[in-house]
N, C-alpha and C positions, 0 to 999 in steps of 0.2 A: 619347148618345141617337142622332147619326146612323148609329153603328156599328150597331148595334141594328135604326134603320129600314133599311140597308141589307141587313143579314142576313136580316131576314125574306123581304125583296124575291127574297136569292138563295135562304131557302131555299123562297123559292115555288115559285118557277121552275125549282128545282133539280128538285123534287119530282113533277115531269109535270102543274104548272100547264096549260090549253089553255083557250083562250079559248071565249065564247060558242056553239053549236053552229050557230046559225042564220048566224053568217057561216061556218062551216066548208062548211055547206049549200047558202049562195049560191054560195062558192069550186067547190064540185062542179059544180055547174049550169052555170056559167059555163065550167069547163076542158068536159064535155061540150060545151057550144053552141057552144065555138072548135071543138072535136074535128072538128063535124061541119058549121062556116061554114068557108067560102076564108078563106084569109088575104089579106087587101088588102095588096098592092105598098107602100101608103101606110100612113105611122107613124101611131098611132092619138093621138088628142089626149088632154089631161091629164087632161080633162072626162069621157072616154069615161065611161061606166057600167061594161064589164068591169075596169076598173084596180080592187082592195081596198084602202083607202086603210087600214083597220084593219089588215090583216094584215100588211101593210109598217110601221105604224106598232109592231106588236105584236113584227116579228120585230126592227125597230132597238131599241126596249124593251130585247129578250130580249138581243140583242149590246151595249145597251150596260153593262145589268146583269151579264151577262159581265166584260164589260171591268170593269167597277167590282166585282166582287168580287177578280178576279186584281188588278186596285189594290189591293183593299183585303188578300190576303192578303199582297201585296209590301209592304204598306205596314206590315202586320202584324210579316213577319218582319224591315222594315228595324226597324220600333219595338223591338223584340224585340233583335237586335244593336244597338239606339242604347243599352236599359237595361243590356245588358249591358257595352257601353263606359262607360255612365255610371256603372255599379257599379264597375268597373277602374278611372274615371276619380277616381272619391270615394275608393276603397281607395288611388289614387297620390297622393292628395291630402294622406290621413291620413298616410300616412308622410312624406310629404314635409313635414307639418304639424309631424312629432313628429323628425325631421330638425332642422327649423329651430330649431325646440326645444332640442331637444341643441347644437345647433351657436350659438345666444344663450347658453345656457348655458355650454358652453365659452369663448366669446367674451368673457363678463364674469367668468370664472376666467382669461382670458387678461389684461383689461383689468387687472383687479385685480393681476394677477402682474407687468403692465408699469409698474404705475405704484410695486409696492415695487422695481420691478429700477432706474426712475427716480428714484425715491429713495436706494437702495445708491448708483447711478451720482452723485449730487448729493453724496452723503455721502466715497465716493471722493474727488471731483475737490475737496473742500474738503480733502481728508485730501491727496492728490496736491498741491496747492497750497502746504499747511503744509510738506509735505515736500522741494518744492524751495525754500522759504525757509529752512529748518533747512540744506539743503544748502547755498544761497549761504554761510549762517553758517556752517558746518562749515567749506566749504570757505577761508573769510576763516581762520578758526582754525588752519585744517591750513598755511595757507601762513605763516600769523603763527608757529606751532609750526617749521616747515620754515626760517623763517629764525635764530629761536631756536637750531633744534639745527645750522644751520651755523655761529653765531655761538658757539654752544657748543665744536663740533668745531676752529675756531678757537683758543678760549682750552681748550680740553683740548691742541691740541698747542704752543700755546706755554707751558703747564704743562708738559707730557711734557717741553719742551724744556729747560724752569728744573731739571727734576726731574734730567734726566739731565746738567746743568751741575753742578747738586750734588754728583747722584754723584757725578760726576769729581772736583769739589773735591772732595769728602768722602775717594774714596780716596787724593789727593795729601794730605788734608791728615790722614790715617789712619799714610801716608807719612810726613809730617812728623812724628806723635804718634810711631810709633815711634821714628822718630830721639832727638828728644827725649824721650821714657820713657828711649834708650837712653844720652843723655848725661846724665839726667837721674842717672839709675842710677851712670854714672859719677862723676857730681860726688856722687852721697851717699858712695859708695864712699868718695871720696877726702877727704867729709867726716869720713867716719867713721873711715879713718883720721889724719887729720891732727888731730882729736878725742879719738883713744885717746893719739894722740905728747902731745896739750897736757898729758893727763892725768897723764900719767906725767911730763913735765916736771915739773910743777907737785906731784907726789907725793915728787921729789925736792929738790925745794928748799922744799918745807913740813914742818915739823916737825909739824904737827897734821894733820888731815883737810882733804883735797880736795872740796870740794863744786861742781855745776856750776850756775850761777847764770840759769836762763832768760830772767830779763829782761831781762840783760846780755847775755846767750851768752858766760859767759866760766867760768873753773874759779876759785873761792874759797878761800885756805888759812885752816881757822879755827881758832886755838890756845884751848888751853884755858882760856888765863885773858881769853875772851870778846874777845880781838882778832883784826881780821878783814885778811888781808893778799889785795889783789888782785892776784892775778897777769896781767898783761896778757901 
């Protein structure tokens, strides 16, 4: 509304508004009568009658309706850049609104993602846990094992040690078989000769059959008429 009352004000006055004619009239009158009175040395009082108190009144009016319409278009055009900052200011808003937006939404796909990665990590450090107690026990086992296979490597070389004691007996005492296979050989030899001499002994001085008697180890002469003569 007062936008309004003021506009008209200016475009009255815009438009060759002029006031009353009969003060314009006195106005004439008056600059004639100075035209053609002295002017007094002395300043004229406030009271005077030639002072127009309307037309001083009409022209501050006119300047100050002036002034207040350049207000009002100043004020116009600041209005004017305030809506258009305040459109920029609503358009940086919206983004900024749809910004946050996105940015709560990633933030609770963040959240969500930190609390499986804290759960992995929970589920790790119980797993990491187990596995250095499997370790303590491996490593108790690897050293119980470790003393085992030295106590092993122990009795494997004082086995190596029995084993190649045997050897050795074995081929001294391989040594010794042959010797004895070889006198063994000898003494059948010389059984077997001294067993053919019995036989033949014993074929000449028996008139019937020689027989060799094993239970005795001796040679039997057996005559026909079922007598048995030992020959020693």
């Amino acid at each position: 509304m007062a936008e309004k009352k003021w506009s008209d004000y200016w475009g009255k006055y815009k438009s060759g508004y002029k006031p009353q004619s009969y003060n314009k009239t006195k106005i004439k009158v008056d600059n004639k009568s100075r035209a053609t009175t002295k002017i007094s040395p002395k300043l004229p009082k406030l009271s005077n009658s030639n002072i127009n108190f309307s037309g001083i009144i009409m022209v501050l009016l006119t300047i100050g309706l002036i002034g207040l319409g350049f207000w009002q278009s100043k004020s116009a055009k600041m209005i004017e850049v305030l809506e258009i900052n305040k459109t920029d200011l609503e358009c940086q808003l919206d983004n900024c609104t749809d910004q946050l937006q996105a940015i709560n939404s990633s933030l609770i796909t963040t959240n969500f993602n930190l609390d499986n990665c804290n759960k992995d990590l929970t589920k790790k450090i119980v797993d990491l846990n187990a596995c250095e107690r499997d370790k303590g026990s491996i490593n108790t086992d690897y050293n119980n094992c470790k003393d085992d296979l030295l106590q092993y490597r122990r009795d494997y070389e004082n086995v190596r040690d029995d084993w190649n004691d045997c050897k050795s007996s074995l081929s001294s005492k391989s040594d010794s078989l042959s010797t004895c296979q070889s006198d063994l050989n000898s003494k059948q030899s010389s059984y077997d000769s001294l067993k053919s001499n019995f036989k033949t002994f014993c074929d000449s001085h028996c008139s019937g059959t020689c027989t060799w008697n094993s239970g005795n180890n001796k040679y039997e002469c057996v005559i026909t008429n079922t007598t048995t003569t030992t020959i020693v």
